[in-house]
RODREN-663545 format. One record per residue (C-alpha): x, y, z negated. Coordinates in nm, 2 decimals. Each point is the difference from the previous one (the first is absolute). Example, Ala and Ser with C-alpha at 12.3 -4.5 7.8 and 13.67 -1.06 7.14 Angstrom:
MARDREN     px     py     pz
MARDREN   1.23  -0.45  -0.78
MARDREN   0.14   0.34   0.07
END
This chain:
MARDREN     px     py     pz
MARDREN   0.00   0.00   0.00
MARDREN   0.17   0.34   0.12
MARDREN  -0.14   0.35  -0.07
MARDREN  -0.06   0.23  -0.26
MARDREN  -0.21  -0.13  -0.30
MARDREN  -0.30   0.22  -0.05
MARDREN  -0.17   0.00  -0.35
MARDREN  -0.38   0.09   0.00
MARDREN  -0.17   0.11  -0.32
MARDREN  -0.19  -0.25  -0.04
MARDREN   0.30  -0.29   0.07
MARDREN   0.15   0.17  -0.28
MARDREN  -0.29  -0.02  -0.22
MARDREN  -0.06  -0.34   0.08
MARDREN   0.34  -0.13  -0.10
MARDREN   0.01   0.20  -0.30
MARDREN  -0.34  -0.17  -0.08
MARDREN   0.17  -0.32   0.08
MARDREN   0.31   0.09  -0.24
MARDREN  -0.23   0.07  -0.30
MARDREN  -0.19  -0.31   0.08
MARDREN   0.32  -0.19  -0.05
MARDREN   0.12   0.22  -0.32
MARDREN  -0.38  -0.12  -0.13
MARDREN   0.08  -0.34   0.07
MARDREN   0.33  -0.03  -0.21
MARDREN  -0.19   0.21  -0.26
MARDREN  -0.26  -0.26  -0.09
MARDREN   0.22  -0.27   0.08
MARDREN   0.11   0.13  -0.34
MARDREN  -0.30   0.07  -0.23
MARDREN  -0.17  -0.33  -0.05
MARDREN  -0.39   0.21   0.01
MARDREN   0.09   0.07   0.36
MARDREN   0.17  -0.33   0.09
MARDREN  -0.24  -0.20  -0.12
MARDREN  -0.33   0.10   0.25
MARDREN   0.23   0.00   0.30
MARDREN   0.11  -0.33  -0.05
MARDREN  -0.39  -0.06  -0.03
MARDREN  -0.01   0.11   0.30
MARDREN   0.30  -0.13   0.18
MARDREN  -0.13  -0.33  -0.09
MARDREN  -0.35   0.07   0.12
MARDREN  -0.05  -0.22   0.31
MARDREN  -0.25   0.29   0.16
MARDREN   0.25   0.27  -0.13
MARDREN   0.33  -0.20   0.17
MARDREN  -0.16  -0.05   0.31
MARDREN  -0.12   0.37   0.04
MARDREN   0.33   0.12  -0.10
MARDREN   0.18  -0.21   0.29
MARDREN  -0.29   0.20   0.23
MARDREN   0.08   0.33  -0.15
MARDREN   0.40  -0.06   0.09
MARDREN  -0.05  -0.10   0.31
MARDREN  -0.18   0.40   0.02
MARDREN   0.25   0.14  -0.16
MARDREN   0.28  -0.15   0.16
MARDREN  -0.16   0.17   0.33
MARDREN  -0.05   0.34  -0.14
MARDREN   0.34   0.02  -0.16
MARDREN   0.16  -0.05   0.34
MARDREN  -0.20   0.25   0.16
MARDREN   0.10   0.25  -0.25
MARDREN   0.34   0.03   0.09
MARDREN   0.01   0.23   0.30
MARDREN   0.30   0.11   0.24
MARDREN   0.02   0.20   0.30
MARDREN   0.14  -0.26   0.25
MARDREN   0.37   0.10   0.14
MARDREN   0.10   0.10   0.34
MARDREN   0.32  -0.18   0.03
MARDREN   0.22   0.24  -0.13
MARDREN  -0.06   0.00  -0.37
MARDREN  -0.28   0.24   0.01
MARDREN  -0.36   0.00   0.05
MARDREN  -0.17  -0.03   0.34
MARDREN  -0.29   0.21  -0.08
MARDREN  -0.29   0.11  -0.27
MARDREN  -0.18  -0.35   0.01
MARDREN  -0.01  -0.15  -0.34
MARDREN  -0.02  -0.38  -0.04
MARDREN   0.04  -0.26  -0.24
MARDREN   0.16  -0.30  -0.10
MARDREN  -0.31  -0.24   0.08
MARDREN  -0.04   0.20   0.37
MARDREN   0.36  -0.14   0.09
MARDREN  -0.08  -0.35  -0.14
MARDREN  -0.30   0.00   0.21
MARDREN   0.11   0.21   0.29
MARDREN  -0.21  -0.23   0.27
MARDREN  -0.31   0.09  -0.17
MARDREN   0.07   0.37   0.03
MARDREN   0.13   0.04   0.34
MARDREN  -0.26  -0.22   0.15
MARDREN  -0.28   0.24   0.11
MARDREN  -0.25  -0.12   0.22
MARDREN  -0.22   0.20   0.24
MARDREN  -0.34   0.01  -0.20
MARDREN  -0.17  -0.29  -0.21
MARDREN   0.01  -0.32   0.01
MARDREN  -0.13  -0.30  -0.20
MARDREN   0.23  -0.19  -0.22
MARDREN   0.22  -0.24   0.14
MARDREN  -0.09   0.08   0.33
MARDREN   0.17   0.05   0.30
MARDREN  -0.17   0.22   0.23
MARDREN  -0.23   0.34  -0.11
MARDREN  -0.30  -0.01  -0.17
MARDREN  -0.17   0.25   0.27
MARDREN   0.03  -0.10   0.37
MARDREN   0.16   0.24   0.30
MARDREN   0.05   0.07   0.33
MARDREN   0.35  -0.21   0.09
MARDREN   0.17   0.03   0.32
MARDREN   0.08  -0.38   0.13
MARDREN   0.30  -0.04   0.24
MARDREN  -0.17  -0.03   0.31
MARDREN  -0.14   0.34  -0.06
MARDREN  -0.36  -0.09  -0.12
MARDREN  -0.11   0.14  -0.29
MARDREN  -0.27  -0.24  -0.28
MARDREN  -0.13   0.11  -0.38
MARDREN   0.20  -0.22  -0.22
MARDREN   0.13  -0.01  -0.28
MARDREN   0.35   0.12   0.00
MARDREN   0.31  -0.22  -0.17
MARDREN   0.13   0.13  -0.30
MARDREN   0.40   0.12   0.02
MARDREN   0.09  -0.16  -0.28
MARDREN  -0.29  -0.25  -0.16
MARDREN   0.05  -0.28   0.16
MARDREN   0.26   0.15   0.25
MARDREN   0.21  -0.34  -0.01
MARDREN  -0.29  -0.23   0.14
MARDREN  -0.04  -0.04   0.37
MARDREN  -0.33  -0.11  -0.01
MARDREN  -0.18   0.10  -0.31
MARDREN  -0.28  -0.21   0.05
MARDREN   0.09  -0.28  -0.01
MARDREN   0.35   0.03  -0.25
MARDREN  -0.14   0.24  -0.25
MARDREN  -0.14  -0.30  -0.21
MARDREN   0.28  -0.20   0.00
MARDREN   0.23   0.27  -0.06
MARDREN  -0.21   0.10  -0.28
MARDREN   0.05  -0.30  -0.15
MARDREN   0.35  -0.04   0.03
MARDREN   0.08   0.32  -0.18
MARDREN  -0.30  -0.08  -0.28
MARDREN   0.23  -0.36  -0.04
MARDREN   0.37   0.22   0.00
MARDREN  -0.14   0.23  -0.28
MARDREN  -0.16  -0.22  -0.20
MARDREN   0.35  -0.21  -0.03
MARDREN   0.20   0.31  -0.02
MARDREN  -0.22   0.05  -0.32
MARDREN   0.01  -0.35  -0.14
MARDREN   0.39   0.00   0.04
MARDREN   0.03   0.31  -0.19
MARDREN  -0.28  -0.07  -0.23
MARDREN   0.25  -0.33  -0.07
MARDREN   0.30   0.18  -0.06
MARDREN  -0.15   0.24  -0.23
MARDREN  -0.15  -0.33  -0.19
MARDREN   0.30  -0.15  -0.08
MARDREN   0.19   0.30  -0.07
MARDREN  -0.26   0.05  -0.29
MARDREN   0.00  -0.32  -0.10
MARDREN   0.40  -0.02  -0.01
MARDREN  -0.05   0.35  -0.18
MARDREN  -0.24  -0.14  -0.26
MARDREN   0.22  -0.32  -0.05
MARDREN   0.32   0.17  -0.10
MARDREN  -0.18   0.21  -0.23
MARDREN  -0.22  -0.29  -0.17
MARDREN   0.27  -0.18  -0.01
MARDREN  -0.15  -0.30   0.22
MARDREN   0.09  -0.20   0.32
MARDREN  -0.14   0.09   0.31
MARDREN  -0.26  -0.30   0.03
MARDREN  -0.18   0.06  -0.35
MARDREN  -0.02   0.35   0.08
MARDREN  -0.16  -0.02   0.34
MARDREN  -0.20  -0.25  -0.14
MARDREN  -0.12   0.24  -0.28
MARDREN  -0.03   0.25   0.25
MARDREN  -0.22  -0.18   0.22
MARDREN  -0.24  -0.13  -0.25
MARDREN  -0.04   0.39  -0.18
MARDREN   0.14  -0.11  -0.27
MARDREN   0.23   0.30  -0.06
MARDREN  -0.09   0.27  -0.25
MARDREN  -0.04   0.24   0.30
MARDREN  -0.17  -0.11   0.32
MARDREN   0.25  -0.03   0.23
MARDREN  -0.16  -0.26   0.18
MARDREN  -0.29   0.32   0.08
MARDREN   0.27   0.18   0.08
MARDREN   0.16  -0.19   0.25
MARDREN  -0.35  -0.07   0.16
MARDREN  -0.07   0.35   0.02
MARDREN   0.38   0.10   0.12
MARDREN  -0.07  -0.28   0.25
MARDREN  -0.31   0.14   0.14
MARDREN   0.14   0.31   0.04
MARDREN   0.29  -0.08   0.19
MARDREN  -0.17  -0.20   0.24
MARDREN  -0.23   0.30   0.06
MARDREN   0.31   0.17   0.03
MARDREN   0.21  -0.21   0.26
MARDREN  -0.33  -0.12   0.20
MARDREN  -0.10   0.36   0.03
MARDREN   0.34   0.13   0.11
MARDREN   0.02  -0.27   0.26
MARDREN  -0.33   0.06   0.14
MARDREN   0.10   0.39   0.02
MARDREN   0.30   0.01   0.13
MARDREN  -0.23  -0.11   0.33
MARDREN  -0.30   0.11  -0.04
MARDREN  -0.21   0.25  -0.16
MARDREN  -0.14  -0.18  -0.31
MARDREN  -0.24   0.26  -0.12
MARDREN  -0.08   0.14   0.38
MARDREN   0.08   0.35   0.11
MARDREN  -0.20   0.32  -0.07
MARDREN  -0.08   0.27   0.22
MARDREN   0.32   0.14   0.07
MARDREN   0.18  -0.33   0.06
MARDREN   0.13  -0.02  -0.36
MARDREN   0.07  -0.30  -0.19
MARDREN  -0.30  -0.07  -0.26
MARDREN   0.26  -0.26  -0.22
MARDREN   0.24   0.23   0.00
MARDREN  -0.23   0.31  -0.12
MARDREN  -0.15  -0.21  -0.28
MARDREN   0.35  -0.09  -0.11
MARDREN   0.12   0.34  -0.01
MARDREN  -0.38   0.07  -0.20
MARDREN   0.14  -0.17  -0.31
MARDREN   0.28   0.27  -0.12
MARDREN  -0.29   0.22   0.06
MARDREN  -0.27  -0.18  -0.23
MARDREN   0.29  -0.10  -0.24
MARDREN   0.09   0.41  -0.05
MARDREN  -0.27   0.10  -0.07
MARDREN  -0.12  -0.27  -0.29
MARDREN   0.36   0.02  -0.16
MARDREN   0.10   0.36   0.00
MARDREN  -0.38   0.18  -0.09
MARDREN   0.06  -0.23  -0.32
MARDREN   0.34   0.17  -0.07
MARDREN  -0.14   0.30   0.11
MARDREN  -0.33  -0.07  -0.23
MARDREN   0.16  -0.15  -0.31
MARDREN   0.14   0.23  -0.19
MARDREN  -0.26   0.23   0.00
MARDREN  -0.25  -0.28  -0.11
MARDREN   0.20  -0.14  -0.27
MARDREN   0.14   0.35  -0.15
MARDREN  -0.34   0.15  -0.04
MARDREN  -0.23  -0.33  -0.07
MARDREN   0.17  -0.07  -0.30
MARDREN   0.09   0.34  -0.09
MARDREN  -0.38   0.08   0.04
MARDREN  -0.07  -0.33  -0.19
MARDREN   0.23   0.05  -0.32
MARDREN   0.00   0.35  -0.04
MARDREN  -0.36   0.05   0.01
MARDREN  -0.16   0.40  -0.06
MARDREN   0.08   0.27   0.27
MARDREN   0.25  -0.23   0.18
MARDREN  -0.28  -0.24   0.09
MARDREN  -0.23   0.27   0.09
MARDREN   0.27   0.14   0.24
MARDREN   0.08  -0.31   0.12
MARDREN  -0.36  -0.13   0.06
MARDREN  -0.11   0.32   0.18
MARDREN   0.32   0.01   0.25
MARDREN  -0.07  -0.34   0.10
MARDREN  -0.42   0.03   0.04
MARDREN   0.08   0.30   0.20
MARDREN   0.24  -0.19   0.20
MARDREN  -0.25  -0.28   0.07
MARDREN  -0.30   0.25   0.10
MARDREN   0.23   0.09   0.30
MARDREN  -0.12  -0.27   0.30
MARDREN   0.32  -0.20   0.04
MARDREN  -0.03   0.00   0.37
MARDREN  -0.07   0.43   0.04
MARDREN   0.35   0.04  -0.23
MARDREN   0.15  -0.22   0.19
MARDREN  -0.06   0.13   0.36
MARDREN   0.04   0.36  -0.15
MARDREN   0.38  -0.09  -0.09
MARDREN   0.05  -0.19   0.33
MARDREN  -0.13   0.29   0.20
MARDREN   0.26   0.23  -0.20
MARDREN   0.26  -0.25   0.06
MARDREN  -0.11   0.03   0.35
MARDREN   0.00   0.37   0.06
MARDREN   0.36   0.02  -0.18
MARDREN   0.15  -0.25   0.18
MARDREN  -0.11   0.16   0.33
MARDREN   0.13   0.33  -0.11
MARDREN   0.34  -0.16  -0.09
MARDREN   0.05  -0.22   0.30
MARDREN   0.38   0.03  -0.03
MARDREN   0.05  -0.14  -0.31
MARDREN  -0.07  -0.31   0.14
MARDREN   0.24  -0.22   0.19
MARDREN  -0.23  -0.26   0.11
MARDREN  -0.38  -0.11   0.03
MARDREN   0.12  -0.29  -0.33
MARDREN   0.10   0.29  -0.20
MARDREN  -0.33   0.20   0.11
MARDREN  -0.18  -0.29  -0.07
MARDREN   0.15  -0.13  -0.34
MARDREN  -0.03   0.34  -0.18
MARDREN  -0.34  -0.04   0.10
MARDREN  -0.02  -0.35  -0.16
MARDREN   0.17   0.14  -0.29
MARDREN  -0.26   0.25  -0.07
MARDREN  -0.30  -0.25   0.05
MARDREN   0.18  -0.20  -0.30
MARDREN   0.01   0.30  -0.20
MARDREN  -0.40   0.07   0.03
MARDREN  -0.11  -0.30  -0.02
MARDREN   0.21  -0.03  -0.34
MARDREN  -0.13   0.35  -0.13
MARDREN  -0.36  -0.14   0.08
MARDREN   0.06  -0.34  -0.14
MARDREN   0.19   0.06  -0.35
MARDREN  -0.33   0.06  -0.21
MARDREN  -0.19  -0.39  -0.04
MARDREN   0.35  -0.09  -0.16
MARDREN   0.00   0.28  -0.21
MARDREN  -0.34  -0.05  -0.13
MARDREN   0.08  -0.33  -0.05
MARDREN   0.33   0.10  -0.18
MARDREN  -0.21   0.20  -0.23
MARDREN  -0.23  -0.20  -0.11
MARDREN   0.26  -0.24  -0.09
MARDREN   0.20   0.27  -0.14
MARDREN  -0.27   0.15  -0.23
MARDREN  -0.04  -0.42  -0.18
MARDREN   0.38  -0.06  -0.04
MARDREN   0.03   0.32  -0.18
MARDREN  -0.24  -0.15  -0.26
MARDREN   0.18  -0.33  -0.05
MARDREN   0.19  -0.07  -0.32
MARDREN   0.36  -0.01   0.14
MARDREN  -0.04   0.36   0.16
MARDREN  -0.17   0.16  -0.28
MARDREN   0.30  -0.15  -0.22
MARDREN   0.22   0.16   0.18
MARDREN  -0.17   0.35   0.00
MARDREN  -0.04   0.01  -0.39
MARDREN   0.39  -0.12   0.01
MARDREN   0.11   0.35   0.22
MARDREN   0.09  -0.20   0.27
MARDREN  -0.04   0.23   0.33
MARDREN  -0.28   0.03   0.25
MARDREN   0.25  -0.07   0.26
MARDREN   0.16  -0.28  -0.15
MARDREN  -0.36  -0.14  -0.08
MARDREN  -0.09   0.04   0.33
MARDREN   0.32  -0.18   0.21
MARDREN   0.01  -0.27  -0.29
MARDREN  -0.40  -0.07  -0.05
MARDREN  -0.21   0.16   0.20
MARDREN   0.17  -0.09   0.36
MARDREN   0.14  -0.35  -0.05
MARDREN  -0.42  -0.06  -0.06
MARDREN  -0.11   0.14   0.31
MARDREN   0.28  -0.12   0.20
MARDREN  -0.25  -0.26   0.13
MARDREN  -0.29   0.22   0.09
MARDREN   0.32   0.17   0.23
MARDREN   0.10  -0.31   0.16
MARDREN  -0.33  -0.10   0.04
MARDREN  -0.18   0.28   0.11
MARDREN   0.33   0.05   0.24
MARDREN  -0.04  -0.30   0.17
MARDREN  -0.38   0.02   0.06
MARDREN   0.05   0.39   0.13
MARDREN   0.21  -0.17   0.30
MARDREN  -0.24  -0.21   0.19
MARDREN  -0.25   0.35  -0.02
MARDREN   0.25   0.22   0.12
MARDREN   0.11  -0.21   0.31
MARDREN  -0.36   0.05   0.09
MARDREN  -0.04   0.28  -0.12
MARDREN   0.26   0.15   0.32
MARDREN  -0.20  -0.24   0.25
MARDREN  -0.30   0.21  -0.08
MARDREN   0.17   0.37  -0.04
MARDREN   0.22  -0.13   0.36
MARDREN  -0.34  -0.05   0.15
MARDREN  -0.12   0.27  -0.09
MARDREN   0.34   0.15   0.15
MARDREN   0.04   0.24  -0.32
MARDREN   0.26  -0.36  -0.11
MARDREN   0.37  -0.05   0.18
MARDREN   0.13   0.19   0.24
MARDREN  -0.18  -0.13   0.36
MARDREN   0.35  -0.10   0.12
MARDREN   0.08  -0.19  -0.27
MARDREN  -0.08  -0.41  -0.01
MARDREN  -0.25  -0.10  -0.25
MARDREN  -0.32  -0.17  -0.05
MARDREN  -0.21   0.24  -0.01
MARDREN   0.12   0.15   0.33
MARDREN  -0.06  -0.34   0.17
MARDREN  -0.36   0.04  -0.14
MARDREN  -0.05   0.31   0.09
MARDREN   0.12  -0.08   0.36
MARDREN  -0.23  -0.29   0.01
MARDREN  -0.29   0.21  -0.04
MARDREN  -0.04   0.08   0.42
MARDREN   0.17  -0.37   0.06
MARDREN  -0.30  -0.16  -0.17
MARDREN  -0.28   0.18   0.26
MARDREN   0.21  -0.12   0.29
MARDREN  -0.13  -0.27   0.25
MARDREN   0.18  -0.22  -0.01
MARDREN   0.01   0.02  -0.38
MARDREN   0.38   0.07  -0.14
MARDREN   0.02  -0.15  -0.32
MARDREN   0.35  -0.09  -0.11
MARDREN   0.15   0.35  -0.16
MARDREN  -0.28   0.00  -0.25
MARDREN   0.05  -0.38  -0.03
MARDREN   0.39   0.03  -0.07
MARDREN  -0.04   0.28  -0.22
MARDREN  -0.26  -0.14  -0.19
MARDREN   0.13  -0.38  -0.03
MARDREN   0.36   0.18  -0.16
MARDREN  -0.17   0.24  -0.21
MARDREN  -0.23  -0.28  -0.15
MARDREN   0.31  -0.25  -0.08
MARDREN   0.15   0.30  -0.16
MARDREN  -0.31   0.14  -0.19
MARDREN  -0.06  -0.38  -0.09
MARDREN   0.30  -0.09  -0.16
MARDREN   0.03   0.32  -0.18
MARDREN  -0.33  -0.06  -0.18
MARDREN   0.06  -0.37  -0.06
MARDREN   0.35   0.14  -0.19
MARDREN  -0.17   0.26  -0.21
MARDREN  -0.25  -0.27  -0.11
MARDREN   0.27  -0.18  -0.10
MARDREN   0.20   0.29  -0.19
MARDREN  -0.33   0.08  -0.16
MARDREN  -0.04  -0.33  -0.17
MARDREN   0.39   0.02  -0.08
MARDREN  -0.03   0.33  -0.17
MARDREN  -0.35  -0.02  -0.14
MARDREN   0.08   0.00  -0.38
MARDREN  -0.30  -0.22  -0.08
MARDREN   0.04  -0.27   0.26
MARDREN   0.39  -0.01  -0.13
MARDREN  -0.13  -0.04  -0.33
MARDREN  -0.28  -0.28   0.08
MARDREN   0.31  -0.18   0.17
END
């Protein structure tokens, strides 16, 4: 990879996120009241087997977070385009525009055209793709068998790998237990290990076949179809997930602190700080979430119009703009964990152990960091989870609506909003709304089979009744 290394505000964000994710992890690794639910939940079948599905996500936003501009040869850039890591690793996808839509897998148009034969005569056909299909010399009859060949290639690619990975765990697990290879496998196997590897593997397994059968299958054809500029749909829902993954991380960061500073502050302090407290957020939620938001994309809008040269490239135009959606929707979103916060806040500071400590002179703040928050850290974690799935919809509906991401930028909601015209044509397009949907549901799925999970894992009465 040559070029300059570009670093958007929100790739910045996003590994910063991912560094205090790590510095959390080491943390409760270290205080058994933390340790203790994630390991509930690490041993959860349903919470190992979403987490493998959540990696596989994150693994493909991570890699499209690290942008470059692409070099010219020399040791500088070639120009203002911006791409990333994952563009270069699937180049084909990218460079492979069609002439208008066609169906998945297909190799000729979806509409038909006037084509000029060699002889001079001209028929209404429908025109062969330049790259679906391009390898075949008669589609008819070899697209079927060719199909099938590359569905068999992918399918072993992703066993193979899916074997590897096996028995590098299992050799992994047998030097730390302290075992021979055969009893562990055999553990393994029969789920009789403390964690469910055996979920894991399946799960790893399925993905990776998904993985190598769909990359195969690609690297042909279209898999998801083209739209109506010639695009690739697979490609544009791949590139979706950084999006969707943005905005449900970073609103948290942006919202947390806000909601956990003034719930329990509201909570323990009670009097005038409550009454502030309570009237800045029941203001804030008699605003229509969707009028502030298009009010502080439209300002967004105007500035970035009048500043035009601040702005190397349509990524940076469009990222700021990204940016700015996280920050709304986290100013908008911050209050039903702060009410929650308070209420819990306002019954801790009654319990015997805090009011022990007050009659001792110990300080609010002390109280607070020491008490209050290591009770509510649940409620956080919980509540943080559960927000994610909502606010990946959440930007399908604002992006529909186009007050969401910028219109250049690839996300779910953009493919939804395209399909709007796509889904009164005749013949009927159906596969962008299809894609986007299909991704967005496997990722809204898993998150909300993980929070159920964590919830039972932190729930101080179901850890008690255990």
């Amino acid at each position: 990879m040559s070029g300059e290394l570009v670093v958007l505000w929100t790739d910045a964000l996003i590994f910063l996120l991912l560094v205090v994710a790590v510095g959390f992890g080491v943390y409760a690794a270290g205080r058994p009241h933390l340790r203790g639910p994630w390991g509930a939940v690490v041993r959860s079948r349903v919470g190992m087997g979403t987490l493998v599905v959540l990696a596989f996500y994150v693994a493909v936003g991570l890699l499209d977070s690290i942008h470059f501009q692409p070099g010219d040869g020399n040791g500088g850039p070639a120009g203002a385009e911006v791409v990333s890591l994952f563009d270069t690793l699937v180049g084909g996808l990218r460079a492979r525009q069609e002439k208008s839509y066609s169906a998945p897998l297909a190799t000729r148009l979806y509409t038909k055209e006037n084509i000029e034969l060699p002889d001079g005569r001209t028929v209404r056909d429908y025109p062969r793709l330049r790259y679906g299909g391009a390898h075949l010399q008669d589609p008819e009859s070899e697209r079927l068998p060719d199909l099938l060949r590359l569905s068999a290639v992918g399918i072993v690619k992703g066993l193979v790998v899916s074997l590897v990975v096996a028995n590098v765990l299992i050799m992994l697990l047998a030097g730390r237990n302290r075992s021979d290879y055969g009893s562990q496998a055999r553990q393994l196997l029969r789920g009789r290990t403390g964690i469910p590897w055996r979920v894991a593997l399946g799960m790893t397994t399925l993905m990776l076949v998904l993985v190598f059968w769909s990359a195969e299958l690609a690297a042909k054809y279209h898999l998801l179809g083209t739209d109506k500029v010639g695009e690739d749909v697979f490609y544009q829902a791949l590139k979706s997930i950084r999006t969707g993954l943005v905005i449900g991380t970073l609103t948290t960061l942006v919202m947390l602190p806000a909601a956990i500073l003034l719930g329990i502050m509201a909570g323990y302090f009670r009097g005038w700080v409550d009454d502030l407290i309570q009237y800045t957020y029941t203001t804030l939620n008699s605003i229509p979430g969707v009028l502030l938001i298009a009010a502080a994309i439209l300002m967004l809008q105007i500035y970035m119009s009048n500043h035009a040269d601040e702005f190397n490239s349509l990524v940076e135009r469009a990222d700021l703009r990204l940016l700015f959606l996280c920050i709304i929707l986290g100013v908008t979103s911050w209050t039903g964990l702060c009410r929650l916060l308070r209420g819990e806040a306002l019954k801790l500071r009654e319990v015997d152990y805090v009011q022990a400590a007050t009659a001792l002179g110990v300080g609010h703040m002390t109280i607070i960091t020491r008490h209050i928050l290591p009770n509510v850290l649940h409620i956080v974690l919980i509540s943080v989870v559960l927000d994610f799935s909502g606010l990946v919809l959440a930007e399908a509906v604002l992006s529909y609506v186009n007050i969401g991401v910028d219109p250049t930028m690839n996300s779910w909601g953009n493919m939804i909003n395209s399909a709007r015209l796509e889904m009164a044509r005749e013949p009927i397009v159906w596969w962008s709304l299809a894609a986007a949907m299909i991704f967005m549901f496997v990722l809204v799925l898993a998150a909300n089979l993980l929070s159920d999970v964590v919830q039972d894992a932190f729930n101080p009465r179901l850890r008690n009744r255990r």
